[in-house]
C-alpha positions in Angstrom: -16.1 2.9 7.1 -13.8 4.4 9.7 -11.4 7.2 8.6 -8.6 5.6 10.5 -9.2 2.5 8.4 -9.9 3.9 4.9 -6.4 6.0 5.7 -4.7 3.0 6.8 -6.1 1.1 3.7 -5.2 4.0 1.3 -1.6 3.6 2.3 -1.8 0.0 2.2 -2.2 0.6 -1.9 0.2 2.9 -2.3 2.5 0.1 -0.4 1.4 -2.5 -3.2 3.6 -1.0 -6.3 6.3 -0.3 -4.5 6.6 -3.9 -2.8 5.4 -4.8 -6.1 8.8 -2.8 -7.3 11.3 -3.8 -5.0 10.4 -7.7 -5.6 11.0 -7.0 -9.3 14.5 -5.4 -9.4 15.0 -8.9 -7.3 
């Protein structure tokens, strides 16, 4: 896998909770 993709992957998770967040306080 690509470094560029597993980075942009990685903070694609880290994205998750706090989407995950931000939906919940809604």
């Amino acid at each position: 896998m690509d470094l560029e993709v597993s980075n942009s992957l990685g903070n694609f998770t880290k994205l998750i909770p706090k989407l995950d967040a931000e939906v919940r306080i809604r």
